[in-house]
Each structure stands twice: as C-alpha cells, then as structure tokens.
VEXKOLSE-286909 format. One record per residue: y, x, z of N, C-alpha, C in turn; residue in one letter; residue number from 0. Coordinates in Angstrom, 3 decimals, decimal comma. Each point is the difference from the previous one (the first is absolute). Layout:
! residues N
+----------+----------+----------+----------+----------+----------+----------+----------+----------+------+------+
!     n.c2 !     n.c1 !     n.c3 !    ca.c2 !    ca.c1 !    ca.c3 !     c.c2 !     c.c1 !     c.c3 ! resn ! resi !
+----------+----------+----------+----------+----------+----------+----------+----------+----------+------+------+
!        Y !        X !        Z !        Y !        X !        Z !        Y !        X !        Z !    A !  NUM !
...
+----------+----------+----------+----------+----------+----------+----------+----------+----------+------+------+
//
This chain:
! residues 182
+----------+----------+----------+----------+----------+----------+----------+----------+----------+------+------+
!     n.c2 !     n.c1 !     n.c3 !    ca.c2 !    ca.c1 !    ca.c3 !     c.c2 !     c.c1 !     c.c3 ! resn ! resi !
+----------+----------+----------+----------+----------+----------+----------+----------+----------+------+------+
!  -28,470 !   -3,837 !  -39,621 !   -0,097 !   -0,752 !    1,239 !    1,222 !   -0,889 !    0,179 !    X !    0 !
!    0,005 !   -1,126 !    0,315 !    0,845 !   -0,676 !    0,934 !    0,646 !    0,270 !    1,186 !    X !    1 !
!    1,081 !   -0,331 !    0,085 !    0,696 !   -0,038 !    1,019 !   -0,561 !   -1,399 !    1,436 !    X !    2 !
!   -0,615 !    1,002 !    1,225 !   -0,383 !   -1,283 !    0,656 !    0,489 !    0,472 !    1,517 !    X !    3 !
!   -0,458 !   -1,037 !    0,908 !    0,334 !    0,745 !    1,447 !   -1,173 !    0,962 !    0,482 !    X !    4 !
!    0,238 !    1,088 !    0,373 !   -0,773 !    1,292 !    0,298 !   -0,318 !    0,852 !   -1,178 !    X !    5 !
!    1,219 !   -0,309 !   -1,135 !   -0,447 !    1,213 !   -0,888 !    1,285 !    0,863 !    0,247 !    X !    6 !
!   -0,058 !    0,702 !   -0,662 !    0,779 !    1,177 !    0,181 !    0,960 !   -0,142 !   -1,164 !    X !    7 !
!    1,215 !    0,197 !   -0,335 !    1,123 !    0,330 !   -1,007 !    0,189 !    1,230 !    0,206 !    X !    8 !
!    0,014 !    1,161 !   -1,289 !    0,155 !    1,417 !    0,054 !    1,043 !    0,094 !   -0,955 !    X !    9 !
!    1,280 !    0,893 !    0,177 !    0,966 !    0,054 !   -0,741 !   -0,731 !    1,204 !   -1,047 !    X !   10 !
!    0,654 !   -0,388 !   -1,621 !   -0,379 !    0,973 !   -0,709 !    0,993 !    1,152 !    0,439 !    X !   11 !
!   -0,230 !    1,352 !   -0,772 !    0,240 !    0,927 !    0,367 !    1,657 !    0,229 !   -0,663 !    X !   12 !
!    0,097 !   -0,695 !   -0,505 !    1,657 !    0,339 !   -0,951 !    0,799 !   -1,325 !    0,812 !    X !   13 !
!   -0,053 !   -0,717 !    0,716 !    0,302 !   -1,033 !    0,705 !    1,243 !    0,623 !    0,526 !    X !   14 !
!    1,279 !   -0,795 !   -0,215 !    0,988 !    0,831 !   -0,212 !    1,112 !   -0,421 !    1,815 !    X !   15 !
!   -0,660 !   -1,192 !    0,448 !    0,641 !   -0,676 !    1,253 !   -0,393 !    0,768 !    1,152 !    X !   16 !
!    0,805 !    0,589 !    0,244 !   -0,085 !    1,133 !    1,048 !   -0,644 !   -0,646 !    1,095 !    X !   17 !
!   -0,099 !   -1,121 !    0,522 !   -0,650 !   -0,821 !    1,264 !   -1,232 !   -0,280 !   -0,276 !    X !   18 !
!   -0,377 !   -0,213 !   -0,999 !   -1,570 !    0,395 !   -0,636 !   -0,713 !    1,203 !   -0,753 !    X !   19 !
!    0,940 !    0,616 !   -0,193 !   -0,281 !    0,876 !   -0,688 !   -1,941 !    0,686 !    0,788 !    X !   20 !
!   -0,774 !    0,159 !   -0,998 !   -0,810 !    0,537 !    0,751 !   -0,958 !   -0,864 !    1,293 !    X !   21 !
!    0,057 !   -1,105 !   -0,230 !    0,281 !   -1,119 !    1,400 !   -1,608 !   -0,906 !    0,012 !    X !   22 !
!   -0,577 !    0,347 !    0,828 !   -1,283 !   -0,287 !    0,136 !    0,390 !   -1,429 !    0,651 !    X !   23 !
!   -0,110 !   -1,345 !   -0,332 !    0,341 !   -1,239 !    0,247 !   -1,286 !   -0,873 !    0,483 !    X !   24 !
!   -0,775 !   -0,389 !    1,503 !   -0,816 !   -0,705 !    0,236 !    0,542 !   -1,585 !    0,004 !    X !   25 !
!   -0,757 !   -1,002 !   -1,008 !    0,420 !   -1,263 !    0,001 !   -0,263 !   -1,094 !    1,227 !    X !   26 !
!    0,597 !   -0,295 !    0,846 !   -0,667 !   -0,874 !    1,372 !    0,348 !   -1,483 !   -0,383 !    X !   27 !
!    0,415 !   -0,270 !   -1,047 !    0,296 !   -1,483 !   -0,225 !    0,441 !   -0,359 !   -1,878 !    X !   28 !
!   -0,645 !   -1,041 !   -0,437 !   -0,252 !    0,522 !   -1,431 !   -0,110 !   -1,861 !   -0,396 !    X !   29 !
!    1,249 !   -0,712 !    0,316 !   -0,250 !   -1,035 !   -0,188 !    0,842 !   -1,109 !   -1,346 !    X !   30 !
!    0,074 !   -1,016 !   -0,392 !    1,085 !   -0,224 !   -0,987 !    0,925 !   -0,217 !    0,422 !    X !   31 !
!    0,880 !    0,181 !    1,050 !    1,527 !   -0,370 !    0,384 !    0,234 !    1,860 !   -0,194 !    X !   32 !
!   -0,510 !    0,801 !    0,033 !   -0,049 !    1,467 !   -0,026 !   -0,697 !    1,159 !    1,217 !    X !   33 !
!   -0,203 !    1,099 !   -0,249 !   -0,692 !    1,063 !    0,657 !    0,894 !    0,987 !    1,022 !    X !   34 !
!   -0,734 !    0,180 !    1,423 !    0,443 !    1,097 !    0,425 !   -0,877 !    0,887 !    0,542 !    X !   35 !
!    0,103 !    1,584 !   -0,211 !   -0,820 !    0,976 !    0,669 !    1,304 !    0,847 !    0,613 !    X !   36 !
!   -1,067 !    0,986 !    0,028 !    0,732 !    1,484 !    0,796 !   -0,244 !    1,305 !   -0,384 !    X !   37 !
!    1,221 !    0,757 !   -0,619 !   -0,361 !    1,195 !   -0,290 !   -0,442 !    1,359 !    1,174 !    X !   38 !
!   -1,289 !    0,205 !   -1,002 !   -1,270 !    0,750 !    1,452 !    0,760 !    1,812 !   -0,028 !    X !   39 !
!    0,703 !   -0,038 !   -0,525 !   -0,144 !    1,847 !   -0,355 !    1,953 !   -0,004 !   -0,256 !    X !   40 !
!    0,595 !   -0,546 !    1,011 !    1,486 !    0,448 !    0,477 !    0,128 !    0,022 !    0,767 !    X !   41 !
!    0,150 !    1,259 !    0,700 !    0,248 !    0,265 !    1,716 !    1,141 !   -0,373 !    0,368 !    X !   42 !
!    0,491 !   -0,833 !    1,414 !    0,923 !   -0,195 !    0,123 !    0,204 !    0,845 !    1,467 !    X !   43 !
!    1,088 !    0,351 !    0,233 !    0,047 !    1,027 !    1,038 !    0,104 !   -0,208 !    1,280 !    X !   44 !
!   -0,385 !   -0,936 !    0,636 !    0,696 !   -0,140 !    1,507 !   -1,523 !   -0,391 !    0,122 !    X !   45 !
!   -0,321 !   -0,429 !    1,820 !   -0,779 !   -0,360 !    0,303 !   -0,051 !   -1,516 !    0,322 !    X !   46 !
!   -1,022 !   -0,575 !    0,557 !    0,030 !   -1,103 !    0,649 !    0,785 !   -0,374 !    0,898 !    X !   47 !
!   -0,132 !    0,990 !    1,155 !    0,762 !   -0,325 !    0,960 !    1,956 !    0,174 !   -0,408 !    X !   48 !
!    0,024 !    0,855 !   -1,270 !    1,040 !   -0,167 !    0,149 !    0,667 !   -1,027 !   -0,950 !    X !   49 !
!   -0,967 !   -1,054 !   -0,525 !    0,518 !   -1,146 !   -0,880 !   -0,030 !   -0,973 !    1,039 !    X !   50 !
!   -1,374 !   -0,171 !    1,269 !    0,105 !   -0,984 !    0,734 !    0,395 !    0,389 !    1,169 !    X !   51 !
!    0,928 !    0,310 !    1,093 !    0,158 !    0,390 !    1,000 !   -1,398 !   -0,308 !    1,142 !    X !   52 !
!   -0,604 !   -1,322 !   -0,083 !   -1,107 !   -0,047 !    1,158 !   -1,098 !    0,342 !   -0,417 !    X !   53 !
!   -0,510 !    0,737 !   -1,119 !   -1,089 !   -0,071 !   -0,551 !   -0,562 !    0,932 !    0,880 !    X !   54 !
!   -1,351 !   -0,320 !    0,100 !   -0,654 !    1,235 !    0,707 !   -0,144 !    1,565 !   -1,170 !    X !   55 !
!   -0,078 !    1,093 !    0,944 !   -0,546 !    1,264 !   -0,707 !   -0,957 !   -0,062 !   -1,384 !    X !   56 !
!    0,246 !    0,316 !   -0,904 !   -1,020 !    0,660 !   -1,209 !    0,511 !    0,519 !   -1,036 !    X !   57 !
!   -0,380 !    0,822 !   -0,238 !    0,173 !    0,558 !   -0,943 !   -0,491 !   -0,493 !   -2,075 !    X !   58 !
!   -0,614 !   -0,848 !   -0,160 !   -0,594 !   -0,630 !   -0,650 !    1,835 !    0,044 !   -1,338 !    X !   59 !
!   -0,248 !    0,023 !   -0,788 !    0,756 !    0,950 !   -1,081 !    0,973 !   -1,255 !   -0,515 !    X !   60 !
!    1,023 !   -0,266 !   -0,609 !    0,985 !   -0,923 !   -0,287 !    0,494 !    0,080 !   -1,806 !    X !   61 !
!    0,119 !   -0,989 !   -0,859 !    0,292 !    0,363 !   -1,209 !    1,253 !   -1,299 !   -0,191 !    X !   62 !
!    0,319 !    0,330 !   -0,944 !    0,798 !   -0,705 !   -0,724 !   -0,426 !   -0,817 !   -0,919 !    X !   63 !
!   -0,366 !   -1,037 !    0,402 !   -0,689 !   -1,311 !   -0,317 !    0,374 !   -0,754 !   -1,938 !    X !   64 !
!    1,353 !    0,201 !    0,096 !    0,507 !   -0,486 !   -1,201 !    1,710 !   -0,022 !   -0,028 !    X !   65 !
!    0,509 !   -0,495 !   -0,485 !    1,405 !    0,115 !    0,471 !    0,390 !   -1,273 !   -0,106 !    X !   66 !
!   -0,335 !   -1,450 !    0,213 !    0,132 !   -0,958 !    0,761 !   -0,679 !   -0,269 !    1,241 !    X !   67 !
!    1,395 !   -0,952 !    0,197 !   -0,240 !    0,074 !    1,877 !   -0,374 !    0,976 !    1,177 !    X !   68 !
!    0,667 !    1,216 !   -0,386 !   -0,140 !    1,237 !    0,803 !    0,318 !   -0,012 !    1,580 !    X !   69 !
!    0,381 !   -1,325 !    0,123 !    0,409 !   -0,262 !    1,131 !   -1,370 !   -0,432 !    0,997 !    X !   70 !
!   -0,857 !    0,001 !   -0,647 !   -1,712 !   -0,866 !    0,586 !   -0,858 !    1,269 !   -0,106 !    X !   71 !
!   -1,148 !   -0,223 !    0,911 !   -1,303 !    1,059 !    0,517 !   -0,993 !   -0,481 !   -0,497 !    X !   72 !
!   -0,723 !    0,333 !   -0,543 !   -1,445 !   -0,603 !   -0,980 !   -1,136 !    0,873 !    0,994 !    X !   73 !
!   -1,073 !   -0,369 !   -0,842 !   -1,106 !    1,315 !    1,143 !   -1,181 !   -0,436 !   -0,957 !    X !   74 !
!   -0,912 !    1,033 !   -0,523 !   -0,980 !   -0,161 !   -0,615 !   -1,341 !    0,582 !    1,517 !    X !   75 !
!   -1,201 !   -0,543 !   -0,238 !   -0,793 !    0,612 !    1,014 !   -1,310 !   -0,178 !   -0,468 !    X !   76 !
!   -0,748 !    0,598 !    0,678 !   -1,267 !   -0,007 !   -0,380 !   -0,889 !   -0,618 !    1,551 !    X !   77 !
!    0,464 !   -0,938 !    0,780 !   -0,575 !   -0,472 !    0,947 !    0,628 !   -1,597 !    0,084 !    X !   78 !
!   -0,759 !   -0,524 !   -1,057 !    0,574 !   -2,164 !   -0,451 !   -1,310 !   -0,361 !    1,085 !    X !   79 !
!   -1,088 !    0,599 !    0,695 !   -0,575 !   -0,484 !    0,957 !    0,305 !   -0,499 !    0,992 !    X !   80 !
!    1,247 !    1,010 !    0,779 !    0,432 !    0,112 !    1,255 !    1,400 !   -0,238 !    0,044 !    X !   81 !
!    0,782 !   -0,119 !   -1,167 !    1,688 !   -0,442 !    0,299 !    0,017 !   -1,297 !   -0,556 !    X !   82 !
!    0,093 !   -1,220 !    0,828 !   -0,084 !   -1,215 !   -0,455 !    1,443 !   -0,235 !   -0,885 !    X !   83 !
!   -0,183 !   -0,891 !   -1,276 !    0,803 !   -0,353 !   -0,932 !   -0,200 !    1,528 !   -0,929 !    X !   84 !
!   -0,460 !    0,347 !   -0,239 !   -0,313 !    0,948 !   -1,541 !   -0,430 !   -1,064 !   -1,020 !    X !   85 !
!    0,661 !    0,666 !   -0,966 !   -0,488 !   -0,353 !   -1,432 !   -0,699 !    0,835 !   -0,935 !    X !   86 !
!   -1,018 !   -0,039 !   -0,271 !   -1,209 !    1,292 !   -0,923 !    0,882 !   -0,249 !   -0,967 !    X !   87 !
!   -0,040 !    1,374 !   -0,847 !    0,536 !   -0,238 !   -1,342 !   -0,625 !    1,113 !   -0,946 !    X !   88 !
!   -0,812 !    0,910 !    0,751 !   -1,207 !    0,575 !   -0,975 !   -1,161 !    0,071 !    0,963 !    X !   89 !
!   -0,794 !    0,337 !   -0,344 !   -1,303 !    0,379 !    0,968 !    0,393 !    1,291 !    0,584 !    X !   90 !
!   -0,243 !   -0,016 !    1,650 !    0,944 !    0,392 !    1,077 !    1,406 !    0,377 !    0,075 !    X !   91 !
!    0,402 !   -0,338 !   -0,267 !    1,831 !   -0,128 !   -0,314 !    0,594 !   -1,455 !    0,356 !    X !   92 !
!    0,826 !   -0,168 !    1,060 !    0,536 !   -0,954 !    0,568 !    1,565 !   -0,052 !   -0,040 !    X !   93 !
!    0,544 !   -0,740 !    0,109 !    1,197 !   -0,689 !    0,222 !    0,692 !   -0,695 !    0,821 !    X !   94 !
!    0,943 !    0,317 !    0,722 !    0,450 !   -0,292 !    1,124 !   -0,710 !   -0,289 !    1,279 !    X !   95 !
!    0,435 !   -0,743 !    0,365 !   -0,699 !   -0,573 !    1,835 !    0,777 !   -0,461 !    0,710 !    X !   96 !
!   -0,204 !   -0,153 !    1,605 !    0,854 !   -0,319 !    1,087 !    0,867 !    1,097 !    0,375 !    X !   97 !
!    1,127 !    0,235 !   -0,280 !    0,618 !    1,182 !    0,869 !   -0,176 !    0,301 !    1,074 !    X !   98 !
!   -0,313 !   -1,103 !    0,593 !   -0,227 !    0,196 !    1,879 !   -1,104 !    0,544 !   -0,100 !    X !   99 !
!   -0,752 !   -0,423 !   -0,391 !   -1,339 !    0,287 !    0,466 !   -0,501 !    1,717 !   -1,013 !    X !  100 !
!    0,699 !   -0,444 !   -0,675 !   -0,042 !    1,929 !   -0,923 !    0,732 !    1,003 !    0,955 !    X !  101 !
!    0,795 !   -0,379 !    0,885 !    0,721 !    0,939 !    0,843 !   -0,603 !    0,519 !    1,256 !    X !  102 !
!   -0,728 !   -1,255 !    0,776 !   -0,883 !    0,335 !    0,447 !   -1,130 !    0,285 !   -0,247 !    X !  103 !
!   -0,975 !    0,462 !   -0,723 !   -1,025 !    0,163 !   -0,798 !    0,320 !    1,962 !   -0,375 !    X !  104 !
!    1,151 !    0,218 !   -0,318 !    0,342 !    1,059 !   -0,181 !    0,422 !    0,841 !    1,241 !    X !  105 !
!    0,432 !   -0,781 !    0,988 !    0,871 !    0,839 !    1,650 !   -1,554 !    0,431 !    0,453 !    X !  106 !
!   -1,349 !   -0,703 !   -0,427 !   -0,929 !   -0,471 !    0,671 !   -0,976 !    0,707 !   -0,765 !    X !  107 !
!    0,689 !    1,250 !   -0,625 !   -1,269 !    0,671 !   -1,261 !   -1,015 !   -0,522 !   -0,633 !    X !  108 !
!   -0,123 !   -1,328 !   -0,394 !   -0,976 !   -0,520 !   -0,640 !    0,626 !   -0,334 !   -1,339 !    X !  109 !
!    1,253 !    0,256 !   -0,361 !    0,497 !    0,885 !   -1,434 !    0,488 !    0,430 !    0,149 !    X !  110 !
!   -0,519 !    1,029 !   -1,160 !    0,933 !    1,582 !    0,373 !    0,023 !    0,455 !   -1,491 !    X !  111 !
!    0,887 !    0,349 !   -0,089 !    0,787 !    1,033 !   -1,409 !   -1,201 !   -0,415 !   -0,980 !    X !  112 !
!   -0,868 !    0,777 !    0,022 !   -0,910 !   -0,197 !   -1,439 !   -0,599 !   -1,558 !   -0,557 !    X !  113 !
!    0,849 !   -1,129 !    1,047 !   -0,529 !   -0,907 !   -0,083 !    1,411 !   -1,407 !   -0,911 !    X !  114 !
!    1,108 !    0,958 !   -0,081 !    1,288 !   -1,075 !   -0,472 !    1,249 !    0,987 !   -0,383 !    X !  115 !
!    0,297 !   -0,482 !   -0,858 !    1,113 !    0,508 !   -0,714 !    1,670 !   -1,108 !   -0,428 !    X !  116 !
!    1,057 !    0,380 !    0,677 !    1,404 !   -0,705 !    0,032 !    0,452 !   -0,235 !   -1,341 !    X !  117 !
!    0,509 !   -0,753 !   -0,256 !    0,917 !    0,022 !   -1,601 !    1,444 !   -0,791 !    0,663 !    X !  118 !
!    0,610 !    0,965 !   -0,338 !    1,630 !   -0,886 !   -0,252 !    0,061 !   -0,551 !   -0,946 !    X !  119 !
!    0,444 !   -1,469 !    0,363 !    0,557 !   -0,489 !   -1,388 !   -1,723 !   -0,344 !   -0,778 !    X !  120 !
!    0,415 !   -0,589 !   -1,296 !   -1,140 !   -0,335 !   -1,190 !   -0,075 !   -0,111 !   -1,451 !    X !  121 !
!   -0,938 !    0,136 !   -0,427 !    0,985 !   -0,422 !   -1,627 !   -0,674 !   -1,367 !   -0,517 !    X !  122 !
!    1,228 !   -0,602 !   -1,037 !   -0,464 !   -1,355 !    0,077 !    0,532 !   -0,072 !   -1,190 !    X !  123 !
!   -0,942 !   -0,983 !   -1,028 !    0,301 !   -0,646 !   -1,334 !   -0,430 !   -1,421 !    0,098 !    X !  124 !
!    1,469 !   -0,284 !   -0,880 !   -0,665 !   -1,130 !   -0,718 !   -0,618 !   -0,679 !   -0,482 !    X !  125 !
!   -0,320 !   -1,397 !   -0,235 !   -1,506 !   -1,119 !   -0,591 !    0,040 !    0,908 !   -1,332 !    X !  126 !
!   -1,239 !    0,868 !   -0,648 !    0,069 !    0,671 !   -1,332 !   -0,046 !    1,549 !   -0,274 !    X !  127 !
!    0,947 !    0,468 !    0,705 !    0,973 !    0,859 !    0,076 !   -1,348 !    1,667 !   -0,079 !    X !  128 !
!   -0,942 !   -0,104 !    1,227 !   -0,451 !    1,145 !   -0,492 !   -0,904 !   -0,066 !   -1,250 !    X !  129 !
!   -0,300 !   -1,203 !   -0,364 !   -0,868 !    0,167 !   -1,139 !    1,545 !    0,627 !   -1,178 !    X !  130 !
!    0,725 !   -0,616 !    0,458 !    1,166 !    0,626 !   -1,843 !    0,256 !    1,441 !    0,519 !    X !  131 !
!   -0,210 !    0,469 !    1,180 !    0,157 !    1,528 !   -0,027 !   -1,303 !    0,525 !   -0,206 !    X !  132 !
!   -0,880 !   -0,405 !    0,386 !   -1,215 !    0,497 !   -0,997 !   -0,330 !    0,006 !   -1,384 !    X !  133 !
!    0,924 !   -0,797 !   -0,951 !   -0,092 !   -0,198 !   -1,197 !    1,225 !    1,098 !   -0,506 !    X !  134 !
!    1,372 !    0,490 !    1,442 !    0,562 !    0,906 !   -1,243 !   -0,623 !    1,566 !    0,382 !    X !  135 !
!   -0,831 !   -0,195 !    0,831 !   -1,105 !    1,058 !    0,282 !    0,712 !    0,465 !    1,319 !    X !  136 !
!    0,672 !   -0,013 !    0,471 !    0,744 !    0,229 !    1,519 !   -1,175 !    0,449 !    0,876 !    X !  137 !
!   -0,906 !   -0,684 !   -0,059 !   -1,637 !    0,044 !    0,926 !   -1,227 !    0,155 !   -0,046 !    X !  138 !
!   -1,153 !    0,835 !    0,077 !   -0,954 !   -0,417 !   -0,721 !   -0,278 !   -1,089 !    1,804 !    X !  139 !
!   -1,363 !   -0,423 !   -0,057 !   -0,816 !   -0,757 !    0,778 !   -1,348 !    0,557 !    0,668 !    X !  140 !
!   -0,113 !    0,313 !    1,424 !   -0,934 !    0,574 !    0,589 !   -0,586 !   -0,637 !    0,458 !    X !  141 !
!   -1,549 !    0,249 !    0,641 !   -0,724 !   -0,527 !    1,275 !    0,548 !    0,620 !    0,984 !    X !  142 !
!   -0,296 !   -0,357 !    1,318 !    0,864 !    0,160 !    1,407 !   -1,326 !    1,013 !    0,506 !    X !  143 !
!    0,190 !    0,950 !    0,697 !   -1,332 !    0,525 !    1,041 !    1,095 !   -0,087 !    1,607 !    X !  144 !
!   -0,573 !   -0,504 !    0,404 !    0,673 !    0,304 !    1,711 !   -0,074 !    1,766 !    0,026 !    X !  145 !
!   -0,949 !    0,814 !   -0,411 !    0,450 !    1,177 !   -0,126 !    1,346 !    0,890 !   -0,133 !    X !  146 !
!    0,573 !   -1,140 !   -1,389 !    0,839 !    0,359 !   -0,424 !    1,264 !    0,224 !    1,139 !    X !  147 !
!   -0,208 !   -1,200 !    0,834 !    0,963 !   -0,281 !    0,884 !    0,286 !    0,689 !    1,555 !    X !  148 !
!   -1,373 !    0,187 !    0,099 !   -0,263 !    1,108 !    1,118 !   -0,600 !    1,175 !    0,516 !    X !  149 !
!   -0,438 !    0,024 !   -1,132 !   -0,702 !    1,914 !   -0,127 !    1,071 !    0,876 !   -1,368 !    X !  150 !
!    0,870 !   -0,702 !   -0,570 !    0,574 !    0,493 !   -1,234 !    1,143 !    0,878 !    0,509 !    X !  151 !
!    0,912 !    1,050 !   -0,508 !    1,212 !    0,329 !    0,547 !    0,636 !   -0,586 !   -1,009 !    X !  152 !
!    1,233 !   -0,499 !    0,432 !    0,833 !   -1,464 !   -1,020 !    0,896 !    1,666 !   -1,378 !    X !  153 !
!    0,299 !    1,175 !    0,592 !    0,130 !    0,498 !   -1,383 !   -0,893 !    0,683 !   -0,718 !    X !  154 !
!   -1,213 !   -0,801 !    0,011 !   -1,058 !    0,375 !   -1,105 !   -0,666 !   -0,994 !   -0,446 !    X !  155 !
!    0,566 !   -2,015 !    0,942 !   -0,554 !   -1,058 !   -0,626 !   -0,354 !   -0,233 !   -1,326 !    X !  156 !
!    1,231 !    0,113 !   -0,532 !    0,378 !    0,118 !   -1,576 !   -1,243 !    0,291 !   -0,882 !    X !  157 !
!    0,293 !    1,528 !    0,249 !   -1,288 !    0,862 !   -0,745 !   -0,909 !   -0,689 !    0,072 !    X !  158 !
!   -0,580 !   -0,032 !    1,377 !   -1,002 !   -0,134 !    0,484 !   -0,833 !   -1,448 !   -0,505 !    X !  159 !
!    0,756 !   -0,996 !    0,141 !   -0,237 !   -1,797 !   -0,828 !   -0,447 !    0,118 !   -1,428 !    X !  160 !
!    1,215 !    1,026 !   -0,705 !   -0,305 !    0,231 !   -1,712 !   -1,160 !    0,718 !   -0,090 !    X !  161 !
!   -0,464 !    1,304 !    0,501 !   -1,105 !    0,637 !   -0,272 !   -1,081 !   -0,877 !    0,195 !    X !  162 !
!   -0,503 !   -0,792 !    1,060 !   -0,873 !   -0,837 !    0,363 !   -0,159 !   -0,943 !   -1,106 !    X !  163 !
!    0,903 !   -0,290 !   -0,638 !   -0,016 !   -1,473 !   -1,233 !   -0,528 !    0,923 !   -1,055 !    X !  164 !
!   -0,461 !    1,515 !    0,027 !   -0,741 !    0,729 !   -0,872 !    0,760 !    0,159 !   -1,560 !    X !  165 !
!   -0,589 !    0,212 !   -0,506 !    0,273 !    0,378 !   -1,893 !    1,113 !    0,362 !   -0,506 !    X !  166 !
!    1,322 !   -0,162 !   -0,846 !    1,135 !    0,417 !    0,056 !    1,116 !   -0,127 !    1,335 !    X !  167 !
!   -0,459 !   -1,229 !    1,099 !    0,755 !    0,119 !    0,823 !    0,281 !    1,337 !    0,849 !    X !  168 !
!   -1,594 !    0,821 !    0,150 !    0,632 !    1,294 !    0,299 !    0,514 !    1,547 !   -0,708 !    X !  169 !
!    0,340 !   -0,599 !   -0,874 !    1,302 !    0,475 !   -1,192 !    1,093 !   -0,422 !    0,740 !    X !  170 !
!    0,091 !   -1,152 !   -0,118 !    1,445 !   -1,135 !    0,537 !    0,326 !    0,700 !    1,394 !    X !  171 !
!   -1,196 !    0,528 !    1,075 !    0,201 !    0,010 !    1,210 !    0,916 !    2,208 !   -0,049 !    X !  172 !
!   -0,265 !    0,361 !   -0,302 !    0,554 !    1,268 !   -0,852 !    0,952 !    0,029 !    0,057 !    X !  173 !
!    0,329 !   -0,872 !   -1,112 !    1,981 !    0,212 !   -0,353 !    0,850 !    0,281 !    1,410 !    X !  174 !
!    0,908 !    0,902 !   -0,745 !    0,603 !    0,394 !    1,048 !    1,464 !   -1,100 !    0,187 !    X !  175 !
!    0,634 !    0,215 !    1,316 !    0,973 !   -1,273 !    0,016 !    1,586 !    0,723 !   -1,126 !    X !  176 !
!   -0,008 !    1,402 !   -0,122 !    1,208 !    0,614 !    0,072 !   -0,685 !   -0,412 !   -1,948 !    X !  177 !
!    0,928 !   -0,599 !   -0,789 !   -0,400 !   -0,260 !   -1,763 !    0,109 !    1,390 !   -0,515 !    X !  178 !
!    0,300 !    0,905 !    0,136 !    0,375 !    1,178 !   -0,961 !   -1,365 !    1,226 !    0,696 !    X !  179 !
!   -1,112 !   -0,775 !    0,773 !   -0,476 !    0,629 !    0,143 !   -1,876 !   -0,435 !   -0,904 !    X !  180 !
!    0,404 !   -1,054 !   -0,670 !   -1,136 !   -0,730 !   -0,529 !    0,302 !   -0,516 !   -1,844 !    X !  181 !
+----------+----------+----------+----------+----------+----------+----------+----------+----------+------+------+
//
C-alpha cells in the first residue's frame, strides 16, 4: 500500500525510536510539500480542561499527538456534520473544526467523549520522507477504520491494526516488545 491521507502508518515491531516505538500513526494530510497525522495509541496525561483553562467539562481522552509543535491542540471526531470547518480524512473520521463552536457543542452535550479525541502536538515529515521510511521498513501501511479510533483501547491499537492486515502480520502482531523474549 501507499502512503495516502486516511491511511494509517504502523511502526514495525523492532522500531527502535522510543516516540514511535509501537506507534499507531493516522495520516490527515499526505501532500508534496510533506505529511502530517497523529499518533492514535499515546496517552497523554492531563485533561482538557487542564491544557485549556475555559474549556468546558469532558472527559473525552488526550494523546500525544507527535513531538512537533506540542505546544498546539489537534482533535480528531467523528461528527464533520455538525462542527463547521472539519476536514474528512477517512470515512467517518474528521479533522479539526471551529473551536468555538466545538466548545459549545460539547458544554451543550451534543459531543461527548465517544465522539473526539485531543492530540498534543503532531508528527510531521517531509516532501518524500515517509515513503524512504517505508523503504527502510520503519512502517508497514494500513487502512484506517474509525473503529480503530473510537471503539479501540490505544494499548492494544498496535496488535489490533497488524492482526486485522491478517497472514504473517499476526505473527508480527505477537512479538513481544522486551528482544530477549522473541
């Protein structure tokens, strides 16, 4: 597979960069100046309210997006109907919006937790760049399920992406992370 926007980048299992290591990568932008997504399966620990001081209440879960620009709030969702300015980037899987209007929309329970997920920060390559890490095998290449993103628990994404791609991948999905145990 190709690398496109709404596929998935899956770190192989010997992937030695501790910030990917293991790093279930959704692509939201996949263009020739270069690509950025968000890693789906790194919890990051604080809440909303305590990254944005006015945000309204939710609980809706927070990750660690990538380790550029950690200083910025991303938001994946599954409601591009109702938060004006989304960008689709798989079939039901959205990308950003209006903050205002996501804040109210959320104070206002018409999203709620099972419906959006935070990323600090993002990860971002260069014009090229993930295709030459796919060539030194750094990645294989997935299809996206919005499943993945909101019915999945992010420490079993991993597994869970490789087994689905079927045949030796769930061999691949197996290996254990600790080497002296495989």
């Amino acid at each position: 597979m190709k690398v496109t926007k709404g596929s998935l980048l899956v770190a192989e299992p010997f992937l030695l960069d501790d910030y990917f290591k293991r790093a279930v990568v959704l692509i939201c932008e996949h263009e020739v100046h270069g690509s950025t997504g968000f890693v789906l399966n790194k919890p990051f620990h604080a809440s909303m309210e305590q990254l944005v001081p006015d945000f309204p209440e939710c609980d809706a879960p927070v990750f660690l997006g990538g380790p550029v620009a950690t200083d910025s709030i991303h938001y994946l969702h599954n409601v591009g109907d109702i938060l004006d300015g989304s960008l689709e980037v798989a079939k039901g899987v959205y990308w950003g919006g209006d903050f205002e209007k996501l804040k109210f929309l959320i104070e206002n329970k018409l999203i709620q937790s099972h419906n959006i997920r935070f990323y600090v920060g993002y990860s971002g390559w260069s014009e090229g760049q993930p295709e030459e890490e796919l060539q030194t095998n750094s990645w294989l290449v997935s299809e996206m399920d919005a499943n993945y993103l909101f019915k999945t628990k992010p420490f079993v994404l991993w597994q869970t992406v490789l087994q689905n791609k079927g045949d030796h991948y769930t061999v691949i999905a197996q290996i254990s992370e600790d080497p002296k145990y495989n």
